[in-house]
C-alpha positions in Angstrom: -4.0 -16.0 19.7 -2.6 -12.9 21.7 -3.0 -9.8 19.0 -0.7 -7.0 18.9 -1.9 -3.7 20.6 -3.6 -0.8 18.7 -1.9 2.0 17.3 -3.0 5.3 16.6 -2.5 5.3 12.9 -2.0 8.9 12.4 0.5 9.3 15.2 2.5 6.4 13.7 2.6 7.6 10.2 3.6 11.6 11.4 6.0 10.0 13.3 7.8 7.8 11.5 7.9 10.3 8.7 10.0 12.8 11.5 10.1 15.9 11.2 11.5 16.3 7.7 8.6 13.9 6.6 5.8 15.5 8.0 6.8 19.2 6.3 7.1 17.1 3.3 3.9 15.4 3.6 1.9 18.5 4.6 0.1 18.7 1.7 -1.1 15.3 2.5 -3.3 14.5 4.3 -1.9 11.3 6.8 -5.4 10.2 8.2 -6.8 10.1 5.1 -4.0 7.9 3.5 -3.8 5.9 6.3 -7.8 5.3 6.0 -7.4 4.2 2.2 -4.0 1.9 2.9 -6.6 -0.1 5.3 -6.3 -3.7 4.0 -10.0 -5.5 3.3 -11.1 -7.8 6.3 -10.3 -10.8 5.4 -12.9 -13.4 5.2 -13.6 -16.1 7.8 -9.3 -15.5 8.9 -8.1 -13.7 11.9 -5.5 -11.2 10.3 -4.2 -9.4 13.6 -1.9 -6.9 13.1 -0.7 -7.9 9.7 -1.9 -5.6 6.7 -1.0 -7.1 3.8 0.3 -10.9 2.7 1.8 -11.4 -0.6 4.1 -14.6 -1.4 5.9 -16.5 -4.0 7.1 -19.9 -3.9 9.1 -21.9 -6.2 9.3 -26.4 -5.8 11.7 -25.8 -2.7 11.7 -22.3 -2.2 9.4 -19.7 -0.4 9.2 -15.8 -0.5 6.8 -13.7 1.8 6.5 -10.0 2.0 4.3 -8.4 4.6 3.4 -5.7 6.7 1.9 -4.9 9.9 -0.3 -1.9 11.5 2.7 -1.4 14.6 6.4 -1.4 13.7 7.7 -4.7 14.9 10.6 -3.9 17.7 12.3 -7.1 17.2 12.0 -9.5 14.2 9.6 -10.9 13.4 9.8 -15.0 12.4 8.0 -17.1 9.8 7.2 -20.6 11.0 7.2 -23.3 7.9 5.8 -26.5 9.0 8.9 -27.0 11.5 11.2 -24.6 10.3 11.6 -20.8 11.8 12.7 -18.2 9.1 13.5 -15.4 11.3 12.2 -12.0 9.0 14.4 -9.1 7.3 13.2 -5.6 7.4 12.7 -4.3 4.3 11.9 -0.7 5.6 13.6 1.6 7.5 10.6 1.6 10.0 10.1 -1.5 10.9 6.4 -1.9 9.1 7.4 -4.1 6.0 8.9 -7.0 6.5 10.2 -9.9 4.2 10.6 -14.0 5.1 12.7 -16.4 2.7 12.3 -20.0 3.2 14.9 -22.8 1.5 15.3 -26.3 1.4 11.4 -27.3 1.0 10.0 -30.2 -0.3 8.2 -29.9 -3.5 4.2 -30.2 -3.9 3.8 -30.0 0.1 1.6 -28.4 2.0 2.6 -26.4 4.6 1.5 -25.0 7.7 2.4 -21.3 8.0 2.6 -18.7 11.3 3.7 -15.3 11.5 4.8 -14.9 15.6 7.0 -11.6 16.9 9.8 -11.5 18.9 8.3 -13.0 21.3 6.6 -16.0 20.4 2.8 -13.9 19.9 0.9 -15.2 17.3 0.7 -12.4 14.7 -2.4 -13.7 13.0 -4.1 -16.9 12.6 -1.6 -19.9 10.9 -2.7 -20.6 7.0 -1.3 -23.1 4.1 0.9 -22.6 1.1 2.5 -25.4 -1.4 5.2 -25.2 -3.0 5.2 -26.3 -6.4 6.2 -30.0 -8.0 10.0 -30.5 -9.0 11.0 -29.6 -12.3 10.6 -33.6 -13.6 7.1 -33.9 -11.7 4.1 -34.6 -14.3 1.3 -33.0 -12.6 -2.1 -33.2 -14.7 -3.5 -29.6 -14.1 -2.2 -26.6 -13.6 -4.5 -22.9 -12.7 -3.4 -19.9 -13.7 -4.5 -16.1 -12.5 -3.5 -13.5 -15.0 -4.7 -9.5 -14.8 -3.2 -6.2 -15.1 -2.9 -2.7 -14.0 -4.3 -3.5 -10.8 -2.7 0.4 -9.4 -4.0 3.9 -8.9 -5.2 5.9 -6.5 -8.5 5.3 -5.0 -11.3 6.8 -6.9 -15.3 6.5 -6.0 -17.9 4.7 -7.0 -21.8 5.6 -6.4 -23.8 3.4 -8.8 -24.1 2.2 -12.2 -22.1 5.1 -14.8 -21.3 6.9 -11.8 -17.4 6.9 -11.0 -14.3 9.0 -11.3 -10.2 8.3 -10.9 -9.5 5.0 -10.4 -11.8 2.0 -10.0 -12.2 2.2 -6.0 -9.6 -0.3 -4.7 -12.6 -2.1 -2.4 -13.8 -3.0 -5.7 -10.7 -4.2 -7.4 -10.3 -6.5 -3.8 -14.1 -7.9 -4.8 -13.1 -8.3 -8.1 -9.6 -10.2 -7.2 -11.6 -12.1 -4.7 -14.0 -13.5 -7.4 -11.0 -14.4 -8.9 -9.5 -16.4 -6.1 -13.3 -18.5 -5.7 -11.9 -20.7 -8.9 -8.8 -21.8 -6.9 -5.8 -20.7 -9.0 -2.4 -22.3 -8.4 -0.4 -19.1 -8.5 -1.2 -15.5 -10.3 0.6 -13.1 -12.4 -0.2 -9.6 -11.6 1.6 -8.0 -14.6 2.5 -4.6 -14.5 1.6 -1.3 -13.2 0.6 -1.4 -9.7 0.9 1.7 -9.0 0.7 5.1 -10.5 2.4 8.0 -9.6 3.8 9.5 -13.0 6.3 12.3 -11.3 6.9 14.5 -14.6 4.2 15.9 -16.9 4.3 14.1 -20.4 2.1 15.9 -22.4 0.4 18.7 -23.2 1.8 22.2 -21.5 4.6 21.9 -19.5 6.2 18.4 -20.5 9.5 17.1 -18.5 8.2 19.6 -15.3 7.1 18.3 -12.0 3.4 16.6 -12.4 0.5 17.5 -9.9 1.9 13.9 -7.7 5.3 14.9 -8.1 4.7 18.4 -6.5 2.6 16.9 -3.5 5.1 14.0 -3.0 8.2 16.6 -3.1 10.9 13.9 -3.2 14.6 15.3 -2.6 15.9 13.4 -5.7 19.5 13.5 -4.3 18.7 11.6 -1.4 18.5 8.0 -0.7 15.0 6.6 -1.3 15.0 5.4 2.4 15.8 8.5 3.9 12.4 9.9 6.4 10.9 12.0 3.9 11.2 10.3 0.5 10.6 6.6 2.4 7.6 8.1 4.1 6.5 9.7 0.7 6.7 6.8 -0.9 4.4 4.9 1.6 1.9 7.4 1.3 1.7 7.4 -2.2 2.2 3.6 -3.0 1.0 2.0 0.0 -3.0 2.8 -0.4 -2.4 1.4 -3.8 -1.6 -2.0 -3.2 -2.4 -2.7 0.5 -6.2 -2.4 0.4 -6.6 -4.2 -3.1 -4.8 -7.4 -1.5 -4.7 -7.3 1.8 -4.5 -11.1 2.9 -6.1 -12.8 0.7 -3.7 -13.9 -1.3 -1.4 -15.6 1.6 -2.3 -19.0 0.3 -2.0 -18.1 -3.9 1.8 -17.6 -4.9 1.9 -14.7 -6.7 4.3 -13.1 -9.3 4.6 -9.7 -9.9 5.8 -8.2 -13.2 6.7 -4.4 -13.2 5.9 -2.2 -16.0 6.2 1.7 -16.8 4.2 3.6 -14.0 5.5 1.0 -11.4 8.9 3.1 -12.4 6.7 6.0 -11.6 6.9 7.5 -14.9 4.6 6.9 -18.2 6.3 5.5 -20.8 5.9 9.1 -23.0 9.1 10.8 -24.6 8.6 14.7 -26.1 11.7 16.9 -26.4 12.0 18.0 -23.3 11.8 14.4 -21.5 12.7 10.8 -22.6 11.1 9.2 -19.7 12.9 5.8 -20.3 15.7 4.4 -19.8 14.3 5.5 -16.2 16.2 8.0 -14.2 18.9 7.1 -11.5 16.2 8.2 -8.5 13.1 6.9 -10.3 15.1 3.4 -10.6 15.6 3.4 -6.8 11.9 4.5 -6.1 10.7 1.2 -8.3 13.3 -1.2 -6.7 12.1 0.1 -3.1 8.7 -0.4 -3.9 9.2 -3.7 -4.8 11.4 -4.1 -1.8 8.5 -3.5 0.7 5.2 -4.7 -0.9 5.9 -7.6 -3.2 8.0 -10.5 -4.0 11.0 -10.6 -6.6 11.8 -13.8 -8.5 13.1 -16.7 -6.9 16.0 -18.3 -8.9 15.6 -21.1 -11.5 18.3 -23.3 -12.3 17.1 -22.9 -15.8 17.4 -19.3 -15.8 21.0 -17.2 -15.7 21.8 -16.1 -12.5 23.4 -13.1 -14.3 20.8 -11.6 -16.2 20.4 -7.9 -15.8 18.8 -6.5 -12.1 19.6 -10.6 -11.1 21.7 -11.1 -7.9 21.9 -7.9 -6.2 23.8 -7.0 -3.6 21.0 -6.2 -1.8 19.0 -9.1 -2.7 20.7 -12.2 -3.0 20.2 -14.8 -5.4 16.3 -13.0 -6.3 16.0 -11.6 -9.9 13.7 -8.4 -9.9 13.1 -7.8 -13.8 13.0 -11.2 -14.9 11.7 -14.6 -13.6 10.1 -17.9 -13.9 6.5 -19.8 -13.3 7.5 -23.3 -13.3 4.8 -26.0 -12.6 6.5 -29.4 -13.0 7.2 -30.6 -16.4 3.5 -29.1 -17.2 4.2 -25.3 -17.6 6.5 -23.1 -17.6 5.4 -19.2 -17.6 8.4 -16.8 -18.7 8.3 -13.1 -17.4 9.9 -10.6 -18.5 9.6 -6.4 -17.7 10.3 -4.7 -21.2 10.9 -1.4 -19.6 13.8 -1.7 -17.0 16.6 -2.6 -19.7 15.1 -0.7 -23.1 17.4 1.4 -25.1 17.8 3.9 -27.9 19.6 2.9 -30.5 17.9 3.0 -33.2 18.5 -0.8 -35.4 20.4 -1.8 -32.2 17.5 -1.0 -29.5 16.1 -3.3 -27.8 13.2 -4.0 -24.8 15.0 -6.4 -23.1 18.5 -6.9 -22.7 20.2 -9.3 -25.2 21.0 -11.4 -23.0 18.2 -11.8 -21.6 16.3 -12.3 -24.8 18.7 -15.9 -25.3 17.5 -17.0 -22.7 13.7 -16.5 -23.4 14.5 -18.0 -26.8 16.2 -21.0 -25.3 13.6 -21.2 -22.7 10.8 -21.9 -26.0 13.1 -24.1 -27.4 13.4 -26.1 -25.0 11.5 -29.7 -24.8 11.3 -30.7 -21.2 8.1 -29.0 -20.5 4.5 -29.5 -21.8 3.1 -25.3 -22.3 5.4 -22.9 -22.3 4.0 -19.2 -22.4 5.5 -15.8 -22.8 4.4 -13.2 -20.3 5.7 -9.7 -21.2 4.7 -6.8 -19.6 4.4 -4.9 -23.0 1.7 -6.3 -25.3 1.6 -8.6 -28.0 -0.4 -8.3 -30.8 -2.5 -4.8 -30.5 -1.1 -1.3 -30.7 -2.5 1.8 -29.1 -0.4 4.2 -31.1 1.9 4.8 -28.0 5.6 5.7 -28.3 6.8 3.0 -26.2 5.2 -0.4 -27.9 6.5 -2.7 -29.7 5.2 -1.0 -33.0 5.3 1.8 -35.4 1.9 2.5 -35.3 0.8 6.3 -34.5 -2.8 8.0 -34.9 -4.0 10.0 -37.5 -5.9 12.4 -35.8 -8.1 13.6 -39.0 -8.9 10.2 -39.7 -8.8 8.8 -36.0 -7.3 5.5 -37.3 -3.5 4.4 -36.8 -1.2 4.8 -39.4 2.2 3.8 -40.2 2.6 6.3 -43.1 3.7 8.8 -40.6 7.0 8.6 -38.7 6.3 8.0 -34.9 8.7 10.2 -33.3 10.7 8.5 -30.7 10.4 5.2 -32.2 13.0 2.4 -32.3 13.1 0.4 -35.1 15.3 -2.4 -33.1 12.3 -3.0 -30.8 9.9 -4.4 -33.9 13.1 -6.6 -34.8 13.0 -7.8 -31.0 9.5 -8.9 -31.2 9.9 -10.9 -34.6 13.2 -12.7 -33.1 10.3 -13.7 -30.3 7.6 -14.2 -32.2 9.6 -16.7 -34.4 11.0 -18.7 -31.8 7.3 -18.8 -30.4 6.2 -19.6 -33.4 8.6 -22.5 -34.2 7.3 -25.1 -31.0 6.2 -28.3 -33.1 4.9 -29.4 -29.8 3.3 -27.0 -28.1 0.3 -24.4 -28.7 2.6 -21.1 -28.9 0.5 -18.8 -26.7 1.5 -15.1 -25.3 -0.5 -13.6 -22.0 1.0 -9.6 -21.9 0.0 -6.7 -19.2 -0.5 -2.9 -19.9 -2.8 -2.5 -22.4 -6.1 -1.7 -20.8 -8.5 -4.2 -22.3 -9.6 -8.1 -22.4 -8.6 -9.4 -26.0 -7.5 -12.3 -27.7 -6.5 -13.1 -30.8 -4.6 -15.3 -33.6 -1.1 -14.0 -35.3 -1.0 -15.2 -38.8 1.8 -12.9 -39.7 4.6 -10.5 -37.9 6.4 -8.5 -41.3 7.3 -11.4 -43.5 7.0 -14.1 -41.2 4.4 -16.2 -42.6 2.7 -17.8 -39.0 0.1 -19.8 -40.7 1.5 -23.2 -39.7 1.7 -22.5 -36.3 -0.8 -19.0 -35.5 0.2 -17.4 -31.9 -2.6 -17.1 -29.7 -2.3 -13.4 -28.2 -4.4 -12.8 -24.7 -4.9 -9.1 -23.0 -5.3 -10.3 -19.4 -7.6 -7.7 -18.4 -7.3 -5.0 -16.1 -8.2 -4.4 -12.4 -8.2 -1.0 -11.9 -8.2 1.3 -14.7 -9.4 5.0 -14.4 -12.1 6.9 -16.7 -9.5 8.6 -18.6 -6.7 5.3 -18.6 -8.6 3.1 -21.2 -7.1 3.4 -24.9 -10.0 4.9 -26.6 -10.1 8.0 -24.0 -6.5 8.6 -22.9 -5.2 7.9 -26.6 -8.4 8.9 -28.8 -8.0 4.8 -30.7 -9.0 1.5 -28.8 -6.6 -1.2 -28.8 -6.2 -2.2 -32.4 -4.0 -4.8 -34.9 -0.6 -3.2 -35.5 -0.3 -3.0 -39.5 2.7 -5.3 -38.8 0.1 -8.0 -38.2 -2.0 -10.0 -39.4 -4.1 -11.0 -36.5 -7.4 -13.0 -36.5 -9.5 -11.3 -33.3 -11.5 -13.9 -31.2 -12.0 -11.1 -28.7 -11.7 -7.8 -30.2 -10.4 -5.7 -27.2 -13.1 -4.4 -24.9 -12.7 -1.8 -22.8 -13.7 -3.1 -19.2 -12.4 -4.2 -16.0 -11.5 -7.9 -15.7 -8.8 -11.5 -15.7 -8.2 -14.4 -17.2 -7.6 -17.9 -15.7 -5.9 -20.4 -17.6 -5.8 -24.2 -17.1 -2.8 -26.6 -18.5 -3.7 -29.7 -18.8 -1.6 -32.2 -20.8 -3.3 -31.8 -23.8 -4.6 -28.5 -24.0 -4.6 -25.7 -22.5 -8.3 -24.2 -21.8 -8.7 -19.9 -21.3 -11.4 -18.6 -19.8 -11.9 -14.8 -19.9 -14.3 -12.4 -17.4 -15.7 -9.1 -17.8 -17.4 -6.4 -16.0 -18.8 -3.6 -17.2 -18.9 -0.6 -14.8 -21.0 1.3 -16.7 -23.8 -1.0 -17.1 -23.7 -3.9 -14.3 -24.8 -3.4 -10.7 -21.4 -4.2 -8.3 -23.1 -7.3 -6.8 -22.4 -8.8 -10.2 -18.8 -9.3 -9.3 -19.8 -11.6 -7.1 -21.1 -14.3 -9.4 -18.8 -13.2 -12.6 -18.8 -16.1 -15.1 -16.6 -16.3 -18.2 -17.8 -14.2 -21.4 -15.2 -16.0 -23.4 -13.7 -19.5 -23.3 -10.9 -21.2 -25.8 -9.3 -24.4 -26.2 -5.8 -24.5 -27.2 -5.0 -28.1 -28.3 -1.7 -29.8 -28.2 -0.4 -29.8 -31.6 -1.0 -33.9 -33.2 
């Protein structure tokens, strides 16, 4: 394999920030940026010159981003098996690149090499399937889930002894235990990155935050213009580069945006509402998307105009919105509950009417085995939070929540959304009706017996907080919000897993008559980092197959 030549990293960042994008940047520093963006060596692969590997396929369809430590001066191509999928470049730099691949077979393995412009291998070939058609009857199906796998990197020196952010070379060892069971595909669901730009609480709410100032974006420019594109690298490159790297270039994986990956906490005071996102913040989530990880490929079960589906600038790909299908065995529904809520009032809603037909018709649907709801806002627990799905706010003299105070901000429309879904979850005669959410930092699960008068005892909703990957000191429930995840006085929910604050996934296996989820834990706090390494579940349930 001939490998790309070196680059001096710090020259290449200061220079293809330009001039505008190194006064901008001044205040931070490139070299050590460029140091924490370093993707993890892979393991027993030759990377070369590529940094990071993410992908997505679909039965006939395949979608890679990727970057590379030089900017490629010609495109790039993507060999599949026999085809060549010559690259796009998502960037204005010619680092990020993306590859999509049509007309594949279904269930095939395929041989996959990355080669520039002229013919060099880029790294070492690897495989990736596709999935089986629609009508296939596969008899197992693996599934990855975790959240809030973003931040900064923080540090680590020992048993109790961190600050910021879990340090992304341990979120990588932690993803990598993951991988070692072999998933089929994973669903990293929601905030991957975190880089709030306004203040939302305390003193001086709706003004520039700390990352805001430092990142000194022109909000009336493009997003790709030298100073914002190259501040936008810096920040959510070292986010999401070093915690995947490569290793996921054989594992489709589907990524599910949520508040902070719009840079922006979902907070509202009177000064700021920070959702429905701003027109600049909009374009700063889209273009992050654009250059680190795949959008949705299209389902012919899924309309191909639902809301941030089919643009102009990216095809037939839907970026709010998508699908897991695995034969007639599962089917996985996604949704982002951030990039189409309103405010108004009865009428609001977290996703888009149309799109919530669709989820509906999706569940009622018989052609598939499991069917599971994957929002990126959770089912089932409330940390008292303006922007859930309940009404729940804390009492601070008692330290419990409370729905006997007013939450301000609150839309009454979004607690009608969820009992229209939990209903229609609720209803499969089939099927064991079974949600997997994102956000709330904590690994739960539980039973829904009741949503408001919906009486669920027939058919109980199993709930699941996929656990997060990379949550600060200050970002778990109990610190940031002063309550743990707890049951929503909407609910009555039957805890299996009462949420525990600590970093770690869930896999889940569909098999035709049950599905079986296994949940793993570590605690920072108390368990040496080698532990990672040998992570079994805490916490395993069966699911049957209703008769």
């Amino acid at each position: 394999m001939t490998k790309p030549r070196s680059v001096d990293r710090r020259r290449f960042l200061a220079g293809s920030a330009g001039a505008a994008g190194a006064a901008v940047l001044g205040r931070l520093p490139l070299e050590l940026l460029a140091r924490q963006a370093a993707p993890p060596p892979a393991q027993g692969w030759d990377a070369g010159g590529v940094r990071h590997l993410l992908p997505a396929v679909s039965d006939s369809r395949l979608l890679l981003k990727a970057s590379f430590a030089a900017p490629m001066a010609g495109a790039p191509t993507l060999r599949v098996g026999a085809a060549a999928v010559p690259g796009r470049m998502s960037d204005t730099a010619g680092e990020h690149w993306q590859f999509h691949a049509t007309g594949l077979e279904p269930a095939r393995r395929y041989t996959l090499a990355l080669v520039d412009a002229g013919g060099r291998a880029l790294c070492e070939p690897w495989p990736l399937s596709t999935f089986p058609a629609p009508d296939a009857r596969p008899q197992r199906f693996r599934a990855l889930f975790f959240t809030c796998a973003g931040g900064p990197g923080g540090t680590y020196a020992g048993i109790g002894e961190r600050s910021g952010f879990l340090p992304t070379a341990i979120r990588n060892r932690l993803l990598r235990r993951a991988l070692a069971f072999e998933p089929d595909a994973a669903v990293a669901n929601g905030d991957h990155i975190y880089w709030d730009l306004h203040v939302w609480q305390g003193e001086g709410a709706g003004g520039l935050s700390a990352a805001g100032r430092r990142s000194n974006f022109d909000f009336s420019a493009s997003v790709f213009a030298a100073s914002n594109e190259a501040a936008l690298k810096a920040a959510a490159g070292p986010q999401i580069v070093p915690v995947y790297g490569t290793d996921f270039r054989s594992t489709p994986v589907f990524f599910l945006q949520d508040d902070h990956d719009h840079w922006e906490n979902d907070a509202v005071t009177d000064a700021i509402a920070n959702f429905p996102i701003p027109w600049f913040q909009l374009q700063l989530a889209r273009a992050t998307q654009q250059l680190y990880y795949p959008e949705f490929l299209p389902d012919a079960r899924r309309p191909a105009g639902l809301p941030w589906s089919g643009a102009g600038d990216r095809g037939d790909l839907s970026e709010s919105f998508g699908t897991l299908r695995y034969g007639a065995l599962a089917e996985v529904l996604l949704y982002d509950v951030r990039r189409t809520v309103s405010l108004a009032g009865p009428n609001a809603v977290f996703v888009d009417r149309q799109v919530e037909r669709w989820l509906i018709e999706r569940t009622r649907a018989t052609e598939v085995r499991h069917l599971v709801h994957a929002p990126s806002n959770p089912f089932g627990w409330s940390a008292g939070k303006w922007g859930e799905w309940y009404p729940d706010v804390l009492d601070r003299d008692t330290g419990e929540l409370t729905t006997a105070a007013a939450k301000a901000y609150w839309q009454s429309g979004w607690l009608g959304q969820h009992d229209r879904l939990v209903a229609a979850i609720a209803s499969q005669p089939e099927r064991a009706p079974l949600v997997v959410s994102g956000d709330l930092h904590a690994i739960g699960m539980g039973r829904m017996h009741r949503a408001g008068s919906l009486d669920l005892n027939a058919r109980p909703v199993t709930t699941v907080l996929s656990g997060p990957i990379g949550t600060s000191v200050r970002g778990f429930p109990s610190v940031v919000r002063g309550v743990g995840a707890t049951p929503p006085a909407h609910l009555d929910l039957e805890e299996s897993v009462a949420p525990i604050e600590d970093h770690g996934f869930t896999l889940a296996d569909f098999l035709p008559d049950r599905i079986v989820l296994r949940q793993f834990r570590w605690d920072v706090d108390r368990q040496p980092l080698d532990a990672i390494d040998t992570l079994e579940p805490f916490h395993t349930a069966e699911l049957p197959v209703p008769g």
